[in-house]
N, CA, C and O of each residue as an XYZ file, in Angstrom:
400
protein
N      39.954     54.463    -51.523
C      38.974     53.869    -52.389
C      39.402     54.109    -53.836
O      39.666     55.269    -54.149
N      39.500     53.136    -54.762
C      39.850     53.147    -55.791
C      38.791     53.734    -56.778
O      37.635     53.390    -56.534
N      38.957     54.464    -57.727
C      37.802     54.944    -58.845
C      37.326     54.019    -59.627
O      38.040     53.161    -60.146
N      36.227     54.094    -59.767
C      35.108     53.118    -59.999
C      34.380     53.591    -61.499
O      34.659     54.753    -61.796
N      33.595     52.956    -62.374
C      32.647     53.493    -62.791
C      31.057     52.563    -63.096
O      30.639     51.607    -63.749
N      30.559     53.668    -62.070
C      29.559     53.410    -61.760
C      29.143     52.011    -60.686
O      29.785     51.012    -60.362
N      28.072     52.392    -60.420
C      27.736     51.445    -58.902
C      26.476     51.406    -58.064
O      25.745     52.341    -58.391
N      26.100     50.862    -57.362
C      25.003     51.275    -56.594
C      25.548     50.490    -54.983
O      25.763     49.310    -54.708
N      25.617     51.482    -54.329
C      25.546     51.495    -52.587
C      24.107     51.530    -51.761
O      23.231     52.358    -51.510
N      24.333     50.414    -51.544
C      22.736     49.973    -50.405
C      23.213     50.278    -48.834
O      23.802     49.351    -48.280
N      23.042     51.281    -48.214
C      23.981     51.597    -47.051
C      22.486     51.698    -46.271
O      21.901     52.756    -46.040
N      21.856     49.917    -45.806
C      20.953     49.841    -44.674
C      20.495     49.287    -43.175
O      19.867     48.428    -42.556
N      21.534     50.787    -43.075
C      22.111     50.954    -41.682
C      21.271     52.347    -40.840
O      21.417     53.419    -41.429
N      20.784     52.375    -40.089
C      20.658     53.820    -38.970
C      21.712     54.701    -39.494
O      22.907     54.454    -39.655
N      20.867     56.064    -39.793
C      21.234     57.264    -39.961
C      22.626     56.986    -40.704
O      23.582     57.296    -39.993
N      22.938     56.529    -41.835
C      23.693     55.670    -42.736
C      23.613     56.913    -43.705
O      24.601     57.203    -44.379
N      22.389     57.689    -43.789
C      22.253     59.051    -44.795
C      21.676     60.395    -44.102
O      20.922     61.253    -44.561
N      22.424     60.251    -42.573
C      21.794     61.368    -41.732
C      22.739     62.729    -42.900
O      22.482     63.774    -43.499
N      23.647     61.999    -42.702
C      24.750     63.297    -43.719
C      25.261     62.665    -44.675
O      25.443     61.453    -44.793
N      25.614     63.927    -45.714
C      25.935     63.444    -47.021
C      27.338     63.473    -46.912
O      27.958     63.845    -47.908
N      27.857     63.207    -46.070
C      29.557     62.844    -46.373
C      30.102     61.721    -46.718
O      30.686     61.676    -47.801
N      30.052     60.837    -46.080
C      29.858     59.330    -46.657
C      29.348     59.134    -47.963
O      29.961     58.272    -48.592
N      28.454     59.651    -48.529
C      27.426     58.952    -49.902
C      28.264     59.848    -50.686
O      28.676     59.459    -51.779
N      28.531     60.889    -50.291
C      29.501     61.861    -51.720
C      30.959     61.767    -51.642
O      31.704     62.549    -52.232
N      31.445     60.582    -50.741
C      32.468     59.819    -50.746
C      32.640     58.797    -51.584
O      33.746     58.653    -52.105
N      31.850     58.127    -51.798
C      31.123     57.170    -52.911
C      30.663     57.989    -53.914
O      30.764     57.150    -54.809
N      30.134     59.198    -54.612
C      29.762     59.425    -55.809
C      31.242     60.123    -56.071
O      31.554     60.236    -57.256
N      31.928     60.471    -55.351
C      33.280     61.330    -55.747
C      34.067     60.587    -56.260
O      35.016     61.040    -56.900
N      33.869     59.280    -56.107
C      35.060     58.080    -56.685
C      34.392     57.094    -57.695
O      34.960     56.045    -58.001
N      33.142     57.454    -58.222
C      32.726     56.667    -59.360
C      31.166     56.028    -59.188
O      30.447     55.612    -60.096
N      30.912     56.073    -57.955
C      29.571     55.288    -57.850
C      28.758     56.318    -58.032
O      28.992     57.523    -57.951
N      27.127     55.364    -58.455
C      26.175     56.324    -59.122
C      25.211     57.230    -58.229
O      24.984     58.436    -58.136
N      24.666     55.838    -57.499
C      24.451     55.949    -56.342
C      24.463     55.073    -55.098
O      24.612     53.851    -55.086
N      24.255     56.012    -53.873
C      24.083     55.655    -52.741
C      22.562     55.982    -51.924
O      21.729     56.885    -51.997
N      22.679     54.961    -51.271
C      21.060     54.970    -50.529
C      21.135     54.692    -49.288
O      21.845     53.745    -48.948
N      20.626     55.234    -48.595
C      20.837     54.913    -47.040
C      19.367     55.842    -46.106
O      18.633     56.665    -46.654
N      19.279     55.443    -44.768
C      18.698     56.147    -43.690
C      18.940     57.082    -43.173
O      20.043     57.298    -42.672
N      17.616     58.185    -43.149
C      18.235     59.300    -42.312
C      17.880     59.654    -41.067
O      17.789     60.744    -40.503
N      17.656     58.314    -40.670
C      17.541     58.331    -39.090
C      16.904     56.747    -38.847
O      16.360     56.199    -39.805
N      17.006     55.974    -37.404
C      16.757     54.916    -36.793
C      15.481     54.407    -37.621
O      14.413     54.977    -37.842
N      16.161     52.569    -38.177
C      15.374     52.239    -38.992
C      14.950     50.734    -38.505
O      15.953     50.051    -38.712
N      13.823     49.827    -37.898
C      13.920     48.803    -37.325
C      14.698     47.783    -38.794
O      15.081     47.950    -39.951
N      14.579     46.767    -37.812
C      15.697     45.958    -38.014
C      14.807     45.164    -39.424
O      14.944     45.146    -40.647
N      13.921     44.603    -38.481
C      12.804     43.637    -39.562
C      12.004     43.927    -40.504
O      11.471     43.007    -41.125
N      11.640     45.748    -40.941
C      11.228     46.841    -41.397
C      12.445     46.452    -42.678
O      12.183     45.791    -43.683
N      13.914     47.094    -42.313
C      15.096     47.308    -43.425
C      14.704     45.783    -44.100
O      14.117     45.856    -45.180
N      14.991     44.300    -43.525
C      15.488     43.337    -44.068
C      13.974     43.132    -45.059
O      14.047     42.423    -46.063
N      12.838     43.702    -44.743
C      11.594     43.629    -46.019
C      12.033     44.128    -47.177
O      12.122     43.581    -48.275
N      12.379     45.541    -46.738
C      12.428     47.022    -47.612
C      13.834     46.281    -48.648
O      13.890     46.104    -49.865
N      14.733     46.011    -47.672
C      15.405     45.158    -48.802
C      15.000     44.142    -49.985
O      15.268     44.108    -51.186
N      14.467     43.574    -49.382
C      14.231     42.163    -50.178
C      13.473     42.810    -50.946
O      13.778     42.627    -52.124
N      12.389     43.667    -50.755
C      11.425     43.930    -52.103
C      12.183     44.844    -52.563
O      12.001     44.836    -53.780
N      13.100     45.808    -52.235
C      13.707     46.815    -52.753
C      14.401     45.839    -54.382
O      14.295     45.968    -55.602
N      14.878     45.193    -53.721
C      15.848     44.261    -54.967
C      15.258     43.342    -55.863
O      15.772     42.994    -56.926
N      14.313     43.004    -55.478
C      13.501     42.190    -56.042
C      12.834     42.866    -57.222
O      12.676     42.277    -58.291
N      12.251     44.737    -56.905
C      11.927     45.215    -58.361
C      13.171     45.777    -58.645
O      13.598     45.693    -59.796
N      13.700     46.234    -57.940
C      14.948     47.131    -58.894
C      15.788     46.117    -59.804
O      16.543     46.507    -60.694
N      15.547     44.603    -59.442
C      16.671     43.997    -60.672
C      15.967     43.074    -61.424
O      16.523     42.513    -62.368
N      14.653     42.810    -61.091
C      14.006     41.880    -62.186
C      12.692     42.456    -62.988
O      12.077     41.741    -63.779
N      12.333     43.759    -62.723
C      11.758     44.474    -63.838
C      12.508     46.071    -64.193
O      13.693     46.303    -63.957
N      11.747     46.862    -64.673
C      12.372     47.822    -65.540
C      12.097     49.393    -64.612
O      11.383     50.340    -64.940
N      12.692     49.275    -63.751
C      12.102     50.615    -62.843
C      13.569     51.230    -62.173
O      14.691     50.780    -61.939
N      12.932     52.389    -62.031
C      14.235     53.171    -61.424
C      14.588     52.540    -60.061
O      13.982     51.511    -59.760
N      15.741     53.172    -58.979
C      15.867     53.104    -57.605
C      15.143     53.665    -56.978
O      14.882     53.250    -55.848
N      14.502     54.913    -57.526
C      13.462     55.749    -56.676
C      12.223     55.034    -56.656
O      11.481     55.137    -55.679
N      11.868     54.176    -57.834
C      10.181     53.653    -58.084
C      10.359     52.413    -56.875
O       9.598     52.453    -55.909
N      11.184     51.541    -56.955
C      11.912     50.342    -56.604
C      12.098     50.776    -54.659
O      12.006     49.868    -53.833
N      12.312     52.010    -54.296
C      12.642     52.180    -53.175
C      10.769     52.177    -52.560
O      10.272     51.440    -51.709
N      10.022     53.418    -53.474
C       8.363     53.165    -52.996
C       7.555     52.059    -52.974
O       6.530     51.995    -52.294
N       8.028     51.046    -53.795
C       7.288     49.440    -53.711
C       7.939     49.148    -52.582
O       7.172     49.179    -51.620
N       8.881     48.917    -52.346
C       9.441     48.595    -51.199
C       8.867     49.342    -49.799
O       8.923     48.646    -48.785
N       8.567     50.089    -49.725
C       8.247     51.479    -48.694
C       7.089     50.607    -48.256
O       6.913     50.137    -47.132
N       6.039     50.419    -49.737
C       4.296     49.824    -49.625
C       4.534     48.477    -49.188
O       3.656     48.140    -48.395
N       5.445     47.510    -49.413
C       5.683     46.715    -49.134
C       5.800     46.340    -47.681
O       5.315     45.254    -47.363
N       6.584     47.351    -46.407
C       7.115     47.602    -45.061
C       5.541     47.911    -44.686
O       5.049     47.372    -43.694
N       4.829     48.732    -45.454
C       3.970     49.170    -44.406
C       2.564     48.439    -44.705
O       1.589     48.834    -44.066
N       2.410     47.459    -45.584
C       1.341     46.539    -45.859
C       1.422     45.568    -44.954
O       0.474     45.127    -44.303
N       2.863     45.121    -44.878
C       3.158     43.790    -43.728
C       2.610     44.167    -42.572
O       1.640     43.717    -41.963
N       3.559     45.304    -42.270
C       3.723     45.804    -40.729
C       2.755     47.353    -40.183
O       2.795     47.820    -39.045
N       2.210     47.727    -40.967
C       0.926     48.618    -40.711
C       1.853     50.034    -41.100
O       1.290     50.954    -41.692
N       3.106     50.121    -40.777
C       3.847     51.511    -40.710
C       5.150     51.206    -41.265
O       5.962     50.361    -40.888
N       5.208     51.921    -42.096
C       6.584     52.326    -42.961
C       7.870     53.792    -42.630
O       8.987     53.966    -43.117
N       7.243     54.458    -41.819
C       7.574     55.845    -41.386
C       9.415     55.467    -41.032
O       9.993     56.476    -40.626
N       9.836     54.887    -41.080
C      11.141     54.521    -40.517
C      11.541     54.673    -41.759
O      11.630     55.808    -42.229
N      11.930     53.257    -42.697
C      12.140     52.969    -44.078
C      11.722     54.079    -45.143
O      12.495     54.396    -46.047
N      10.632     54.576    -45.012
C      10.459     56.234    -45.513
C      11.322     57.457    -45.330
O      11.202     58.510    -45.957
N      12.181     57.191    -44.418
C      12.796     58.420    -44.202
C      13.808     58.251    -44.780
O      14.816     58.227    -44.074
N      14.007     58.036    -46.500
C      15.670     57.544    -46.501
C      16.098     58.361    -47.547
O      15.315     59.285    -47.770
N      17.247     58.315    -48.376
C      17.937     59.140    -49.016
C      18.599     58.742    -50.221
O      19.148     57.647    -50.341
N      18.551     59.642    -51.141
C      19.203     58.893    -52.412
C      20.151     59.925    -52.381
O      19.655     61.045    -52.254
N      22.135     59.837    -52.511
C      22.891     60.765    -52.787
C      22.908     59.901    -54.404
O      22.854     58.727    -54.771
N      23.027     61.392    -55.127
C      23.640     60.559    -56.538
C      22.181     60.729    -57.751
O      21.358     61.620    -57.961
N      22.422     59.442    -58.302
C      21.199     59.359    -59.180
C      20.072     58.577    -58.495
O      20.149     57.420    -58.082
N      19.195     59.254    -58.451
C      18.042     58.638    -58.001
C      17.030     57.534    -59.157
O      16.240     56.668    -58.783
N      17.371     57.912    -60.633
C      16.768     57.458    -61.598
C      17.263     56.396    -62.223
O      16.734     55.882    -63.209
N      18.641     55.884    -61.509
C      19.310     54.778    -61.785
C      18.704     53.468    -62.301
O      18.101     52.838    -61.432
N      18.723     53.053    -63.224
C      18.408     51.370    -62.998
C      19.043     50.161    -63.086
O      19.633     49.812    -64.108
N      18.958     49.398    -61.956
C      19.831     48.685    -61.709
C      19.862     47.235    -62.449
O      20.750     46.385    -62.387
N      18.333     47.190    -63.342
C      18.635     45.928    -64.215
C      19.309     46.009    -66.016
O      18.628     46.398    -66.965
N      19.931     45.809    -66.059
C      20.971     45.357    -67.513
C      20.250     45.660    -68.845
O      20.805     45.417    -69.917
């Protein structure tokens, strides 16, 4: 992996952040952060948590951490339970923001 500076890794995959070896593989070479699951995440749960995840983190003024909890309220307003998509992980900067 070539050195980078700066980045953001959306790693939303199952247990994708069970361990921090992977994500501090990525902050060791330039990225800011990484985000991922730390354990089994449904399928249709992630592809919400995404879409709203990105939706505030790049078109208003909020961190990855604020941006990850709208998203969280978002999974569990639709679908009654968020407890999956809740369990996830920021290696890196959590206070990142990803809009310009």
């Amino acid at each position: 992996m070539d050195e980078r500076d700066g980045g953001f890794i959306f790693a939303g995959a199952c247990k994708s952040a069970k361990y921090t070896d992977l994500g501090n593989a990525f902050i060791n070479n330039g990225f800011d952060t990484y985000f991922g699951y730390e354990d089994n995440v449904n399928t249709l749960h992630n592809a919400l948590f995404y879409s709203a995840f990105f939706d505030a983190a790049t078109f208003t003024d909020v961190t990855v951490s604020e941006a990850a909890n709208y998203a969280r309220n978002q999974v569990e307003k639709e679908f009654g339970d968020a407890a999956d998509v809740a369990n996830n992980r920021f290696i890196g900067n959590s206070n990142l923001c990803l809009r310009p």
